[in-house]
C-alpha distance (Angstrom), angle and dihedral (degrees) to the residues before:
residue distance angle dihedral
X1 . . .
X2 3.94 . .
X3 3.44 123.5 .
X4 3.94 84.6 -113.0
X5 4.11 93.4 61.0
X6 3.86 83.3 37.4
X7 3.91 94.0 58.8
X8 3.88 111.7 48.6
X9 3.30 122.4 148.9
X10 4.15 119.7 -144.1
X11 3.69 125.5 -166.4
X12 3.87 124.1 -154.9
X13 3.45 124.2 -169.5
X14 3.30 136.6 156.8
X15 4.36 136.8 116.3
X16 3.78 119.9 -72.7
X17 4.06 122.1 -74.3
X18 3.62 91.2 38.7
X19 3.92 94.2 108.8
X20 3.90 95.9 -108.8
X21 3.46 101.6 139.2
X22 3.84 101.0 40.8
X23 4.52 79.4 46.4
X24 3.45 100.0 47.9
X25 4.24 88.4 46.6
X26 3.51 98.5 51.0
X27 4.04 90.3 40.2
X28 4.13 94.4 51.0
X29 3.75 88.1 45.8
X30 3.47 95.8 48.2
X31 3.67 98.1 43.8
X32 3.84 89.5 39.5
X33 4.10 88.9 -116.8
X34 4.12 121.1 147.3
X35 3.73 111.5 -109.1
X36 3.88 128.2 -119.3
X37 3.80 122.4 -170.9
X38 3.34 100.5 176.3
X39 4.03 96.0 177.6
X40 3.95 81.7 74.0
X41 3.89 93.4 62.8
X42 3.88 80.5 57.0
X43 3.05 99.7 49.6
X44 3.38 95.6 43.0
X45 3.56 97.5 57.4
X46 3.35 96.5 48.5
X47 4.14 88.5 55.0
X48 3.93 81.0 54.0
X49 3.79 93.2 50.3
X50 4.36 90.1 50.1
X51 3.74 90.5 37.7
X52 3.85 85.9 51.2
X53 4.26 95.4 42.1
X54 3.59 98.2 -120.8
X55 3.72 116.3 156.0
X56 3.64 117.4 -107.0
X57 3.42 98.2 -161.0
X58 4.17 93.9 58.5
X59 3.92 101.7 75.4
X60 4.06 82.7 -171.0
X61 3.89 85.1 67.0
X62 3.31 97.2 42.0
X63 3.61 87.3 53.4
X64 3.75 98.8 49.3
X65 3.75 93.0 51.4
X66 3.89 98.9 43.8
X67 4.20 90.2 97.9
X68 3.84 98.9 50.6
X69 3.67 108.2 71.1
X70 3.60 111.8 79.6
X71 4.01 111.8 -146.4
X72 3.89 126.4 -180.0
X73 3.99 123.8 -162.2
X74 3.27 125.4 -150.6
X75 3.40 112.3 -156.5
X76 3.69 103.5 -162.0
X77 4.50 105.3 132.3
X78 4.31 83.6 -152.1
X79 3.50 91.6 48.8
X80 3.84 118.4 14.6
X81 3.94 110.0 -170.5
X82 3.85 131.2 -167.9
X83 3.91 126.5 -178.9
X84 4.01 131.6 170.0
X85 3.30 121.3 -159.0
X86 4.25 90.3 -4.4
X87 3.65 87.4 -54.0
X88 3.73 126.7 126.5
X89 3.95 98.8 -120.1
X90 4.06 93.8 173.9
X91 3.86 95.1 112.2
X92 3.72 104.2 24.8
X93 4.08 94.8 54.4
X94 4.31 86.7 58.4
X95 4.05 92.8 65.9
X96 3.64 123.6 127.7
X97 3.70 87.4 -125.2
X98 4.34 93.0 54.5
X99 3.80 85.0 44.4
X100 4.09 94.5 55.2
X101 3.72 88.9 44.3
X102 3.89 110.8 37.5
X103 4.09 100.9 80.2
X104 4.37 85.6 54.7
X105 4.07 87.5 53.4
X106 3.62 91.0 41.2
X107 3.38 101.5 49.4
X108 4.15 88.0 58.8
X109 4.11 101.1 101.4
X110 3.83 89.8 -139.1
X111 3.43 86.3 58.9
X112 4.00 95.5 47.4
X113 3.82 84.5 45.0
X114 3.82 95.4 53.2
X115 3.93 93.3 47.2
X116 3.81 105.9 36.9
X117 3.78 78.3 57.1
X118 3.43 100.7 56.0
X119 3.95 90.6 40.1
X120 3.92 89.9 55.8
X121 3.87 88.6 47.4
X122 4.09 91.0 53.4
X123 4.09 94.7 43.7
X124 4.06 93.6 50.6
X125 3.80 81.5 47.0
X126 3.68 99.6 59.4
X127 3.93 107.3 93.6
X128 3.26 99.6 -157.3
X129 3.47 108.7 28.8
X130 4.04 143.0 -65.9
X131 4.27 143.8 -131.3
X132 3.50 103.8 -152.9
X133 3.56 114.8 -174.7
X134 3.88 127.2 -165.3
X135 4.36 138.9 97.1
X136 3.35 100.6 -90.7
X137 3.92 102.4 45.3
X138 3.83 113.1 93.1
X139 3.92 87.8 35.6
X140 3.97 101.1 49.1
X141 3.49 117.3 -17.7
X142 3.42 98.0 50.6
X143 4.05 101.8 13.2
X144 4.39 86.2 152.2
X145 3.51 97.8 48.7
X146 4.27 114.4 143.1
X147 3.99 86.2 -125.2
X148 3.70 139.9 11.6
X149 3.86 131.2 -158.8
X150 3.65 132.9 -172.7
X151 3.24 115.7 -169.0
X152 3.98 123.3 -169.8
X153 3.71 140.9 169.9
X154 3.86 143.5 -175.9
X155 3.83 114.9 -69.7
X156 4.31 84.6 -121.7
X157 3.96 90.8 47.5
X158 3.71 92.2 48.1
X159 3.59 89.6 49.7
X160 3.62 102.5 50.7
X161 3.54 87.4 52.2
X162 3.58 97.9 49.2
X163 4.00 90.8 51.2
X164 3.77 93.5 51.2
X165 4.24 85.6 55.7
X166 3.89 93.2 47.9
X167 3.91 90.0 40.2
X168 3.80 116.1 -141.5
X169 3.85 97.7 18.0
X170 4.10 116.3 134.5
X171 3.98 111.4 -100.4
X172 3.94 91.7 -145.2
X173 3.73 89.1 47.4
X174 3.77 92.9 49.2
X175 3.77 98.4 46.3
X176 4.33 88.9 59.4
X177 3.30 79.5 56.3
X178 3.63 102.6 47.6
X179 3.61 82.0 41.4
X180 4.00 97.5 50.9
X181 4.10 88.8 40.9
X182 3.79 89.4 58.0
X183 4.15 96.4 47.4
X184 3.98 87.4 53.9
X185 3.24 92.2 44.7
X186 3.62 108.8 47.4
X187 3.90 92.0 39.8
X188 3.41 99.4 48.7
X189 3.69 110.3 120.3
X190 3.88 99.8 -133.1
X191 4.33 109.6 61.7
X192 3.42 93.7 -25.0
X193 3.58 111.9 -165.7
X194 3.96 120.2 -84.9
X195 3.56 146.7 134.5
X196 4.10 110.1 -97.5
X197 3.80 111.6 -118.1
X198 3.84 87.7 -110.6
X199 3.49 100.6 47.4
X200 3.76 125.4 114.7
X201 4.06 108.7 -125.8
X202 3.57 106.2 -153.0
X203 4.09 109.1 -179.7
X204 3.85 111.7 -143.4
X205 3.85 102.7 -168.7
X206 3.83 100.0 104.0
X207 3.74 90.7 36.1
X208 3.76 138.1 97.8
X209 3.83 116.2 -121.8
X210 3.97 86.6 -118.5
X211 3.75 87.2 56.6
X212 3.64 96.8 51.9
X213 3.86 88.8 49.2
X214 3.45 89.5 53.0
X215 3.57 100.7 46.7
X216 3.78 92.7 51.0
X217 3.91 97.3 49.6
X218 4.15 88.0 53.7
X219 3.76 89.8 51.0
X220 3.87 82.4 47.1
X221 3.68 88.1 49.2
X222 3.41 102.6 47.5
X223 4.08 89.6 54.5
X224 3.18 93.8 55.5
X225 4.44 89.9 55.3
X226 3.29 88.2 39.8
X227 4.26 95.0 54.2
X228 3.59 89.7 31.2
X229 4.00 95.4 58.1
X230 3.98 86.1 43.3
X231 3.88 87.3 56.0
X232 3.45 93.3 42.5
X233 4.42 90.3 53.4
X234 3.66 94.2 41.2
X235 4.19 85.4 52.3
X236 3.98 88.1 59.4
């Protein structure tokens, strides 16, 4: 293979429930890409900013502490780490209480500044190639990436599947919040999220996780032909 098939780049966005994170795993291990969850860096950020008592509610503060944390990706797809500060923030970053808080921090553009910056920094990093997964990464963090997926699902699908991860939650109560998650998200005024004009929607709701995987990597694959055989022209 060529160092250009070697190093694509694949962007996955798309709201929660959708399967991204188990997708873009199985699809950077199986292509041997790095993995990016960049919903992590959000999250962990915001744990930071409660761990730290700054006041959600003042965008000005959020603002003014968006540089201090320090956090550290690892980009691993069998074994994806996250620390702040040299602290392992793996657990801590998947509370109720981040969850409920993470699209207000988010939505602060010092915030989006800070992280987009740090994502871009990790995905021209990866030698041989990376999945990053997120809402905001085929449209701006990403907006040259070799391939870009957006997956979606019905509200009910993405709720059942969110309830079986957080074991013993309420399905009704979790789709409102699915449901509330994706309004602030999608109108918030800085990278709101939204499927890039050139992305490839693929809808997962009548499909097995296995399929989705599956699906993905061929799209994957047939980038890679596609870019190689331009290379390969261009060299004549």
């Amino acid at each position: 293979m060529s160092d250009t098939v070697e190093s694509v780049i694949v962007a996955i966005d798309g709201p929660s429930g959708t399967g991204k994170s188990s997708t873009s795993k199985a699809v950077a291990a199986a292509l041997g890409l790095s993995y990016l969850d960049t919903g992590a860096q959000y999250r962990a950020i915001t744990w930071w900013m409660i761990s730290n008592g700054v006041d959600l509610q003042d965008p000005a503060a959020i603002a003014t502490a968006a540089g201090k944390p320090a956090i550290v990706s690892g980009t691993d797809p069998a074994n994806p780490t996250i620390t702040v500060d040299g602290v392992d923030a793996a657990g801590p970053i998947r509370t109720p209480d981040v969850t409920s808080k993470v699209s207000a921090v988010s939505a602060v553009p010092e915030v989006r500044a800070r992280i987009t910056e740090l994502q871009r920094s990790i995905a021209s990093a990866a030698e041989t190639g990376i999945v990053v997964e997120g809402r905001d990464i085929g449209t701006t963090v990403l907006p040259d990436a070799d391939l870009k997926i957006f997956l979606t699902a019905s509200p009910e699908a993405r709720a059942d599947r969110r309830s079986g991860e957080l074991k013993g939650t309420d399905v009704a109560a979790t789709k409102e919040a699915l449901i509330k998650r994706d309004a602030a998200d999608s109108s918030r005024k800085t990278s709101p999220l939204a499927k890039a004009d050139d992305a490839v929607e693929v809808d997962t709701t009548d499909l097995t996780l296995q399929q989705v995987i599956e699906c993905v990597v061929t799209l994957v694959e047939e980038r890679r032909s596609a870019t190689d055989d331009t290379e390969k022209r261009a060299a004549r």
